[in-house]
N, CA, C and O atoms as a GROMACS GRO file, in nm:
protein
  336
    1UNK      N    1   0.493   1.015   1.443
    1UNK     CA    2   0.467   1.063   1.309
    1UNK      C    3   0.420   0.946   1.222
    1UNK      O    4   0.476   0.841   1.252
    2UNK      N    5   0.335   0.938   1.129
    2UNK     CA    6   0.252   0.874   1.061
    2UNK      C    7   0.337   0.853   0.942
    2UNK      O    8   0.418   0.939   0.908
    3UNK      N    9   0.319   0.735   0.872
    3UNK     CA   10   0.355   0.708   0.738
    3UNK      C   11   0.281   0.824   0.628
    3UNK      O   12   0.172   0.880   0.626
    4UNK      N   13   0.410   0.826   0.532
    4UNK     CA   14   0.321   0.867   0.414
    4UNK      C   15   0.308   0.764   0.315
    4UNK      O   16   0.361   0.654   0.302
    5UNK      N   17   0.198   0.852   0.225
    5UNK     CA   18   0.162   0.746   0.128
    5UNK      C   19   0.156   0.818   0.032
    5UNK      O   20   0.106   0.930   0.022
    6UNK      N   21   0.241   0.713  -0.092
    6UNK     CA   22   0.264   0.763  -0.203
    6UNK      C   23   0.200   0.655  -0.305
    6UNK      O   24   0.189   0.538  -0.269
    7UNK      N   25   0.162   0.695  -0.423
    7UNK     CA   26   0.187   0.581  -0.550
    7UNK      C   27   0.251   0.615  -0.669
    7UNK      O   28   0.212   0.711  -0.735
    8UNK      N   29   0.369   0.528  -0.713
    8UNK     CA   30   0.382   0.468  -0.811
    8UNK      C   31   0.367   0.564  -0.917
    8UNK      O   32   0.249   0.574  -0.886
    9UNK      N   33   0.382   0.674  -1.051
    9UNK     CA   34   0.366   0.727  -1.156
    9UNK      C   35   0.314   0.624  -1.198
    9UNK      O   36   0.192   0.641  -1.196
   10UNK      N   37   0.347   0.499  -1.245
   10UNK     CA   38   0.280   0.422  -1.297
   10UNK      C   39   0.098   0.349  -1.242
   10UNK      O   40   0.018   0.289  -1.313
   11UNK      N   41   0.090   0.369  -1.163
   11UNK     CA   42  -0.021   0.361  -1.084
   11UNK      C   43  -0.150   0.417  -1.114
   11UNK      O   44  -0.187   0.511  -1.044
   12UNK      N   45  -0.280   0.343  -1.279
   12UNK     CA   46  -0.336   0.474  -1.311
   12UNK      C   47  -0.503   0.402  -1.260
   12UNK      O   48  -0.550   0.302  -1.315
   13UNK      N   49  -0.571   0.475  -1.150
   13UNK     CA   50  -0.668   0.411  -1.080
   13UNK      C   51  -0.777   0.559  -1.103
   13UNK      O   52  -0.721   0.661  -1.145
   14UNK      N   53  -0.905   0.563  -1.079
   14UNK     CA   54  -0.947   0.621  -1.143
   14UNK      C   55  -0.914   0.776  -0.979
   14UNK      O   56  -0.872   0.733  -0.871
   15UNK      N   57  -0.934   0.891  -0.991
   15UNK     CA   58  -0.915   0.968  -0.849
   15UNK      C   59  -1.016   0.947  -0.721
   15UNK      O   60  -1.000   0.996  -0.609
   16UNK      N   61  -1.149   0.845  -0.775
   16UNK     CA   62  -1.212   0.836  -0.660
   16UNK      C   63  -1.140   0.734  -0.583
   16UNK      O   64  -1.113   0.757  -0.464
   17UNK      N   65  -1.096   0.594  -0.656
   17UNK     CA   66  -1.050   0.545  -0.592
   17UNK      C   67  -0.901   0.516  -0.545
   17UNK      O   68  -0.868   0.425  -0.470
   18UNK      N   69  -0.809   0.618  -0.607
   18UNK     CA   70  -0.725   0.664  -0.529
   18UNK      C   71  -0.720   0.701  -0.398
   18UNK      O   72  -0.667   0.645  -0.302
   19UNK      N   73  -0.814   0.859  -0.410
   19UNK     CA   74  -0.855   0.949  -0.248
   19UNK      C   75  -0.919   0.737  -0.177
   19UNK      O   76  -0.855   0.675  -0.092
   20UNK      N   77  -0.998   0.704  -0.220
   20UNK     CA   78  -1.017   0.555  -0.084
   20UNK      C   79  -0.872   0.485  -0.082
   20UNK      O   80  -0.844   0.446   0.032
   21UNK      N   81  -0.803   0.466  -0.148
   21UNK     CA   82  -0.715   0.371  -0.096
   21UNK      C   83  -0.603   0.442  -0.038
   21UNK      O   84  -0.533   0.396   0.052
   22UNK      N   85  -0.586   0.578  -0.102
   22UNK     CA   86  -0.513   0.624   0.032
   22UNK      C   87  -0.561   0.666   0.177
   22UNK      O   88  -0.484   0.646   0.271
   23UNK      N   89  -0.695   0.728   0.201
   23UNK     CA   90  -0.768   0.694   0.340
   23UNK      C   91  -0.712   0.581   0.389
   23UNK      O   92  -0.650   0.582   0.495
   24UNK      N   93  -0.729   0.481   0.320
   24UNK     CA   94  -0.741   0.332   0.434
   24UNK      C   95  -0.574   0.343   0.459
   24UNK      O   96  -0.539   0.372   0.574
   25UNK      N   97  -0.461   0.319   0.350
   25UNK     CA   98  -0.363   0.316   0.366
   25UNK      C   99  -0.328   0.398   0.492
   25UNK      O  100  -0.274   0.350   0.592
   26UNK      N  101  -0.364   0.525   0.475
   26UNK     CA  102  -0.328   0.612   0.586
   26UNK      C  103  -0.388   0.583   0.706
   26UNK      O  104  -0.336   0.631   0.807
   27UNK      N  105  -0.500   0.503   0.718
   27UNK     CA  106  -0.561   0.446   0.849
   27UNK      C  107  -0.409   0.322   0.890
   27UNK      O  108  -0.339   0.320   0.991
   28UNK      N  109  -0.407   0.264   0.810
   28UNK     CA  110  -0.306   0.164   0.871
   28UNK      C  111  -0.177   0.228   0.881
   28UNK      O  112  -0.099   0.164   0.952
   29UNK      N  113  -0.126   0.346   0.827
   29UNK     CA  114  -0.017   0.369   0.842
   29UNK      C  115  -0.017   0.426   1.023
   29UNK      O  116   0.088   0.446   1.086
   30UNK      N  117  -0.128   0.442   1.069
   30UNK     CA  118  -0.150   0.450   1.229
   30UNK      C  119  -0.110   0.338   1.312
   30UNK      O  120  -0.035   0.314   1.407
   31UNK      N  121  -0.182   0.287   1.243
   31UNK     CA  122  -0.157   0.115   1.305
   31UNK      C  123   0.001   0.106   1.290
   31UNK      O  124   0.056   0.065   1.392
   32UNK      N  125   0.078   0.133   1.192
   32UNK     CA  126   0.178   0.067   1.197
   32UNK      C  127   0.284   0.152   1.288
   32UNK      O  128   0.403   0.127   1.308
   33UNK      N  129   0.223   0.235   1.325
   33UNK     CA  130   0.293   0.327   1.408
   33UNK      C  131   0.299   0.215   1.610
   33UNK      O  132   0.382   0.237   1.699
   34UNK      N  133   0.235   0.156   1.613
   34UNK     CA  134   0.215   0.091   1.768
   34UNK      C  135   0.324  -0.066   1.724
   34UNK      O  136   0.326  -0.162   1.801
   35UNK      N  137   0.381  -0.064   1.631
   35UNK     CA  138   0.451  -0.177   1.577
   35UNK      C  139   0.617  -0.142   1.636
   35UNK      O  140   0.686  -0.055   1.584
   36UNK      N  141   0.664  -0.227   1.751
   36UNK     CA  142   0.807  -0.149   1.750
   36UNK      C  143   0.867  -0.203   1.650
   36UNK      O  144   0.834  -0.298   1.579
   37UNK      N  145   1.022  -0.087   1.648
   37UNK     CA  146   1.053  -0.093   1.519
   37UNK      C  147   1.178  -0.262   1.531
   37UNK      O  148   1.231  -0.315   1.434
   38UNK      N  149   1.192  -0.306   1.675
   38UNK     CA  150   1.277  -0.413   1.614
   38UNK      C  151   1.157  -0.537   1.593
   38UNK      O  152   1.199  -0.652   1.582
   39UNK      N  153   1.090  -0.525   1.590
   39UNK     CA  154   0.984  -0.672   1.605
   39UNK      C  155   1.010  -0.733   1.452
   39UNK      O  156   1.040  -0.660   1.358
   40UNK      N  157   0.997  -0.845   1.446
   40UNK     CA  158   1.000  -0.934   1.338
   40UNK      C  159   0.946  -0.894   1.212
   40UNK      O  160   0.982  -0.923   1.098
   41UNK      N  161   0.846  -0.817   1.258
   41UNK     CA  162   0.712  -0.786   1.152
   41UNK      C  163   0.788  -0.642   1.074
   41UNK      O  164   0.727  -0.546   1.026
   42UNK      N  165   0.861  -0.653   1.077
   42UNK     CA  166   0.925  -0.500   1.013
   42UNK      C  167   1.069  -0.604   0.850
   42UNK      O  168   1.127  -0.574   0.745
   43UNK      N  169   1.056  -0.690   0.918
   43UNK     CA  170   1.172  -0.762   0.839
   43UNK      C  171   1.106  -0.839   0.737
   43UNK      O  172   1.154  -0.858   0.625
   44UNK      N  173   0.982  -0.888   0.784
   44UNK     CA  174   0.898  -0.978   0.651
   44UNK      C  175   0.847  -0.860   0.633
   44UNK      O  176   0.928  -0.828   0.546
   45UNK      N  177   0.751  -0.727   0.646
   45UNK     CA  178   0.727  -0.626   0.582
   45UNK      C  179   0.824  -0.602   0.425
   45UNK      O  180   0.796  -0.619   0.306
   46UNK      N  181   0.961  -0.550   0.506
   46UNK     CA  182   1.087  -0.491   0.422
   46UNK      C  183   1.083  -0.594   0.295
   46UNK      O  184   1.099  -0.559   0.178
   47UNK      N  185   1.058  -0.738   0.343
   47UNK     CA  186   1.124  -0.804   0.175
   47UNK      C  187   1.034  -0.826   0.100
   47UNK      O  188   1.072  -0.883  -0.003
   48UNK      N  189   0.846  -0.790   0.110
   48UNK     CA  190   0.776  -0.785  -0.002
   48UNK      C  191   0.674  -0.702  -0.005
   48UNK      O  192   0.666  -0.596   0.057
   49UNK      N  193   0.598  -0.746  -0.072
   49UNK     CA  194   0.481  -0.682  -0.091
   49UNK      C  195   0.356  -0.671   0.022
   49UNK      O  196   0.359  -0.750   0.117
   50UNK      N  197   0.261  -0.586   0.011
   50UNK     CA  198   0.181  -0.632   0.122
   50UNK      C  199   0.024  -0.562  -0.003
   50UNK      O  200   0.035  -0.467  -0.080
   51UNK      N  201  -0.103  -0.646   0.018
   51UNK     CA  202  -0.215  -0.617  -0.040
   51UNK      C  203  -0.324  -0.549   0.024
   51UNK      O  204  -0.349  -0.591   0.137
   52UNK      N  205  -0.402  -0.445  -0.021
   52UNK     CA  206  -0.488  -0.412  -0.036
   52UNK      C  207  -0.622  -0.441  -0.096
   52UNK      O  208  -0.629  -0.353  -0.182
   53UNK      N  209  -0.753  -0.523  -0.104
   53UNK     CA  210  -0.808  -0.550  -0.233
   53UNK      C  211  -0.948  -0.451  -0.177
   53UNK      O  212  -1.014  -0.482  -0.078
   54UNK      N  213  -0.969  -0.354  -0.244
   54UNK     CA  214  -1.075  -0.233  -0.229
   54UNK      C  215  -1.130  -0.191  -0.342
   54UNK      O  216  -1.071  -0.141  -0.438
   55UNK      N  217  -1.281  -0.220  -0.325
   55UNK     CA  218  -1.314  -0.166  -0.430
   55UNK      C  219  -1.310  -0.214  -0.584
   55UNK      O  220  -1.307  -0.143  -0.685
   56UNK      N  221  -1.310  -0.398  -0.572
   56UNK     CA  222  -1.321  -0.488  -0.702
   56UNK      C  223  -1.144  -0.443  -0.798
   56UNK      O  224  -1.120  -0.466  -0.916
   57UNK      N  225  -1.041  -0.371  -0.684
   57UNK     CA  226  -0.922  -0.367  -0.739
   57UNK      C  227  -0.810  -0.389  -0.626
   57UNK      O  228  -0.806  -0.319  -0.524
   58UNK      N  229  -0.743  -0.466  -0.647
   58UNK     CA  230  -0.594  -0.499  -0.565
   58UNK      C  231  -0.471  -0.424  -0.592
   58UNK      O  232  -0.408  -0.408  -0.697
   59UNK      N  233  -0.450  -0.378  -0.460
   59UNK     CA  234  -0.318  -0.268  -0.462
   59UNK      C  235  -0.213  -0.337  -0.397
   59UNK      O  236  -0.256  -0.412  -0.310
   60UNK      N  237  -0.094  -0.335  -0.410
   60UNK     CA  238   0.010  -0.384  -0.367
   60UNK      C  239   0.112  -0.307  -0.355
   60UNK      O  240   0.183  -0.257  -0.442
   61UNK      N  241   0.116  -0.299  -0.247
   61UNK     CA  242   0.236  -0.163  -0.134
   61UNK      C  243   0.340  -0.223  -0.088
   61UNK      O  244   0.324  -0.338  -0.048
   62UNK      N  245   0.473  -0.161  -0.081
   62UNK     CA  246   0.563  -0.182   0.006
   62UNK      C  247   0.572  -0.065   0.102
   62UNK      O  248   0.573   0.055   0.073
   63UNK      N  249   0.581  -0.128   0.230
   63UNK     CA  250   0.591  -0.036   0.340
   63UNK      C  251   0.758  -0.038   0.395
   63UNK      O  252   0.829  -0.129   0.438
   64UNK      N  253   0.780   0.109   0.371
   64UNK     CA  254   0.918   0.105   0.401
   64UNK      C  255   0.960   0.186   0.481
   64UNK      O  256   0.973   0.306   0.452
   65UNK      N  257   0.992   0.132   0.604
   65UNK     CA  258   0.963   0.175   0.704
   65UNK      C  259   1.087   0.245   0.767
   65UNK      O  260   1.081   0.274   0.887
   66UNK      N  261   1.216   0.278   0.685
   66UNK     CA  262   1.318   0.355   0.741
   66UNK      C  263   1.295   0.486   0.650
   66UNK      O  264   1.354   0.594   0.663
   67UNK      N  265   1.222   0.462   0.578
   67UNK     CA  266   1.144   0.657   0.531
   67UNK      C  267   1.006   0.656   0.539
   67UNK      O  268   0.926   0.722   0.472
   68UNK      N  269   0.985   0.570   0.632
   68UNK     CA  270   0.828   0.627   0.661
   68UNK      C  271   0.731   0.652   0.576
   68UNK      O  272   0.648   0.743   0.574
   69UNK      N  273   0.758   0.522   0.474
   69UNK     CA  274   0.638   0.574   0.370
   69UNK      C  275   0.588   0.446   0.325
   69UNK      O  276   0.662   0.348   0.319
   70UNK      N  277   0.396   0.437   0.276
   70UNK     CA  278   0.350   0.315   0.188
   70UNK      C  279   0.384   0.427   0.030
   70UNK      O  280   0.375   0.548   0.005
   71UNK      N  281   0.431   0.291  -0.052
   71UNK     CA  282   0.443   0.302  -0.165
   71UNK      C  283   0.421   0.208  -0.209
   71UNK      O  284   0.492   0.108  -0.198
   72UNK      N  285   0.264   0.216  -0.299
   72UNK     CA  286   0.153   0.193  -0.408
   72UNK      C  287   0.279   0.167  -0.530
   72UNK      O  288   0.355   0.252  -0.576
   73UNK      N  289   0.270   0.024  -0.562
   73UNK     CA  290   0.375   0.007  -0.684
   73UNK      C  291   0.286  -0.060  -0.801
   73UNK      O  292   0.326  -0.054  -0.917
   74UNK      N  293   0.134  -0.139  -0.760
   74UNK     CA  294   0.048  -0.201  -0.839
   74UNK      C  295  -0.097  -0.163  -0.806
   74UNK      O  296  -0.147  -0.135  -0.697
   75UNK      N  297  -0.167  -0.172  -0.961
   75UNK     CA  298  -0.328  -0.190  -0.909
   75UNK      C  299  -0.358  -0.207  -1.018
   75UNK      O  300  -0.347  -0.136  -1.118
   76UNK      N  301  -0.418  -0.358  -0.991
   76UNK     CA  302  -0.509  -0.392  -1.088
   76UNK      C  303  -0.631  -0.434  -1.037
   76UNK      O  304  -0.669  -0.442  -0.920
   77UNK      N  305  -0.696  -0.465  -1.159
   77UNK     CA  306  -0.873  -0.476  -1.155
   77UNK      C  307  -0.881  -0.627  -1.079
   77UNK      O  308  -0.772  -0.684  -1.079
   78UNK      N  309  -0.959  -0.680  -1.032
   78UNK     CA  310  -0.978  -0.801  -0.996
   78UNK      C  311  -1.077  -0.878  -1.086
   78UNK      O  312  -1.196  -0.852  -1.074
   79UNK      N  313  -1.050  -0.942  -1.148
   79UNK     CA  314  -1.163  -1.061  -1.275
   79UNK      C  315  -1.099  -1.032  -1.415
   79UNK      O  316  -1.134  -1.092  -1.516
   80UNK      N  317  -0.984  -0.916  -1.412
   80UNK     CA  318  -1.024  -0.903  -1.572
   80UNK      C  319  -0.879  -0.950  -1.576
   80UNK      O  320  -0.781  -0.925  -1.506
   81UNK      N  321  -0.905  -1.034  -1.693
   81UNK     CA  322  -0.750  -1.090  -1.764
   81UNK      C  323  -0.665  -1.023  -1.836
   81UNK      O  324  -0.707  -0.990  -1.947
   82UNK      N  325  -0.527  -0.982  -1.799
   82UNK     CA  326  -0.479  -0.918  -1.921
   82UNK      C  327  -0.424  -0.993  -2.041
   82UNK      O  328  -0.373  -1.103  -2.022
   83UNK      N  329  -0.432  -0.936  -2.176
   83UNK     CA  330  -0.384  -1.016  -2.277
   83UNK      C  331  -0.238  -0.969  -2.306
   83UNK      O  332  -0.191  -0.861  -2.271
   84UNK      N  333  -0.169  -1.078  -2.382
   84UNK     CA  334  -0.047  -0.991  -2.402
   84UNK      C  335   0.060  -1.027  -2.326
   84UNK      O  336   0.165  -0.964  -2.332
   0.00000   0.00000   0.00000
């Protein structure tokens, strides 16, 4: 069974590029399916973040992998500064 993918309420990206970053997400959530579950790579997963940068914007997911889900917690633009 495949990861799901969720984002964030706070998460406001425009819907085209939502529907792309969840495609890809969901492409890797395949991939992460051939990953056994004791391997190392499940433990540095669990304690941070992992990036996406698609589409001149960077997404930042935690993959959590004892409910089987990416969860989209950031996305911002790439170049633009925030003020404030």
């Amino acid at each position: 069974m495949a990861y799901s993918v969720h984002f964030a309420e706070d998460v406001d990206v425009s819907a085209e590029l939502r529907t792309r970053a969840f495609q890809t997400l969901a492409d890797i959530s395949e991939t992460l399916e051939s990953i056994p579950s004791r391997s190392a790579f499940w433990s540095a997963a669990n304690s941070g973040l992992a990036e996406l940068n698609l589409g001149g914007w960077k997404f930042e997911y935690r993959i959590l992998h004892r409910d089987r889900r990416i969860l989209v917690v950031v996305a911002r633009q790439l170049g633009v500064e925030r003020l404030g």
